[in-house]
C-alpha positions in Angstrom: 15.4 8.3 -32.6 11.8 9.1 -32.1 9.7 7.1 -29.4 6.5 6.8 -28.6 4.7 5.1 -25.9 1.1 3.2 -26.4 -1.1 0.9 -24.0 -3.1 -2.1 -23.9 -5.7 -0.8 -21.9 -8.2 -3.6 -20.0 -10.8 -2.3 -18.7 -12.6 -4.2 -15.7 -14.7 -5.6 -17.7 -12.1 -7.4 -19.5 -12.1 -5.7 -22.6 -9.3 -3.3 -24.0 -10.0 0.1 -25.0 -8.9 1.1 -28.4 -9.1 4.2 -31.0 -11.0 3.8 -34.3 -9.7 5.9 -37.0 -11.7 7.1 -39.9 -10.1 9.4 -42.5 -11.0 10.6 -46.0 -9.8 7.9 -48.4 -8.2 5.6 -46.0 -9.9 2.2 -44.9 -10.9 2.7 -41.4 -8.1 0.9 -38.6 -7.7 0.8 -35.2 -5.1 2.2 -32.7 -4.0 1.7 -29.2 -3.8 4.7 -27.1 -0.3 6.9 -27.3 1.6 8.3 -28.6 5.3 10.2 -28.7 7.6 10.9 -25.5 8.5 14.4 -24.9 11.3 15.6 -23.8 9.7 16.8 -20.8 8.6 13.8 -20.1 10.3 12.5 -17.0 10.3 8.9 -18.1 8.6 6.5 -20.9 5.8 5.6 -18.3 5.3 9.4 -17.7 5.2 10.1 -21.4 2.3 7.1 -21.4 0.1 8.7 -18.8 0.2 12.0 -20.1 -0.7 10.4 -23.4 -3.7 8.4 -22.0 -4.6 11.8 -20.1 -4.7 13.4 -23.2 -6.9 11.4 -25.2 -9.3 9.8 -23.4 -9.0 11.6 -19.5 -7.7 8.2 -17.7 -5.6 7.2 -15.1 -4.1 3.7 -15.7 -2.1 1.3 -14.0 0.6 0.2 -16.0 1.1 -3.6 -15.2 4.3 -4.5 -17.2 6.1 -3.9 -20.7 4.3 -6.0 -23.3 6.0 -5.4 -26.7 9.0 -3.4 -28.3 8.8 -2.7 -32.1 12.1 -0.6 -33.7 13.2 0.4 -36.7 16.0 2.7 -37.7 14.4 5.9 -36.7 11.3 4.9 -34.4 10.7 3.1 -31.6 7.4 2.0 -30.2 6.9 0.7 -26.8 3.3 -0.8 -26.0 2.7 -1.1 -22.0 0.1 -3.7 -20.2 -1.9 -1.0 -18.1 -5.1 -1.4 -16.2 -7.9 1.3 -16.8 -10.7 1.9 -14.1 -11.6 5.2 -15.5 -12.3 7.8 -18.3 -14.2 9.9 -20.5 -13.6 10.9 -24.2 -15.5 13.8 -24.0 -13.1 15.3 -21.7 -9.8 14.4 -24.4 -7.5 17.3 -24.3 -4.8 16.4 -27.1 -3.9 18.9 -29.6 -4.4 16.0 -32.5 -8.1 16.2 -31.5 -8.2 19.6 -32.8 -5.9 19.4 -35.8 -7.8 20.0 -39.4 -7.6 17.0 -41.7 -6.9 14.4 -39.1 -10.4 12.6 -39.8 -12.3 11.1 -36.5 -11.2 9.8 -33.5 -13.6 7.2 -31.6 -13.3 5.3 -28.3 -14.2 1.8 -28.4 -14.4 -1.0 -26.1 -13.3 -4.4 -27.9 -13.3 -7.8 -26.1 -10.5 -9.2 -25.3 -11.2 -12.4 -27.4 -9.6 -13.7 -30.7 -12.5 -13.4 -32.6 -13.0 -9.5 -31.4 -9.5 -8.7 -32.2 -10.1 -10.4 -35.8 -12.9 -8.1 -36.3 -10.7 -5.0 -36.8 -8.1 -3.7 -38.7 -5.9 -2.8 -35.3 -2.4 -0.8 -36.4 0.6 -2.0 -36.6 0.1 -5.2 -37.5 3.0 -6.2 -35.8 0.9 -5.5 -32.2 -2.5 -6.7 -33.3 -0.2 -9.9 -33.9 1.2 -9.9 -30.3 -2.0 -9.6 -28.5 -3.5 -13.0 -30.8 -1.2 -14.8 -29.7 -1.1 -13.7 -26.0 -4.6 -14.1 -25.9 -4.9 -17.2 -27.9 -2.4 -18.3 -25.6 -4.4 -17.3 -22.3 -0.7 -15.5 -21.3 -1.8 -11.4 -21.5 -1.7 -12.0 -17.4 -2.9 -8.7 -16.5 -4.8 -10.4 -13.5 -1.9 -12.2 -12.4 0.4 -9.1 -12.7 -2.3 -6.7 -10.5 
């Protein structure tokens, strides 16, 4: 089974950093930060910061679990983490690189219903999760730090 790793990552300015994706063809969606564990990777949380290194050169806090999707072959864990730090200019990830994989940009979005309902954040199934948490006031990454 394949896994991969991806974060929620709020900023201190309350707002979560996410990937906009634009490739030929395709209506342009958002992503959260991730992507697949290794095998060298010494845990899932290891696998997360190495990802979050990767493409945007942070250091995160992870605060807690948030969400587990699975299906027969995958499974997708998306972490709370708090981010202090980074720089997309200084992205290392091989994807970055890759002909054909259309653009990659860093965006801050605000942690608010109405900001979330702005963009076309992938999988649904997440985008889902965080309305309600923050529709519900219950995300509780201050109460978790």
């Amino acid at each position: 089974m394949i896994e991969r790793v991806r974060a929620v990552l709020v900023t201190t300015d309350d707002t979560m950093l996410v990937i906009r994706r634009t490739r030929p063809g395709i209506p342009e969606y958002w992503v959260l930060p991730g992507g697949g564990v290794e095998p060298s990777d010494e845990s899932r949380e290891a696998a997360l910061h190495r990802e979050i290194h990767e493409e945007i050169a942070g250091k995160a806090d992870i605060v807690r679990l948030l969400h587990t999707m699975e299906t027969d072959d995958e499974r997708q864990l998306f972490y709370l983490a708090r981010i202090a730090t980074w720089s997309f200019d200084d992205r290392t990830g091989p994807e970055f690189s890759a002909e054909g994989r259309g653009e990659y940009a860093l965006e801050e979005v605000p942690l608010t219903l109405e900001a979330l309902d702005g963009i076309d954040l992938k999988p649904e199934e997440i985008a889902h999760v965080l309305r309600e948490a923050v529709g519900a006031g219950s995300l509780g990454v201050e109460a978790s730090l």
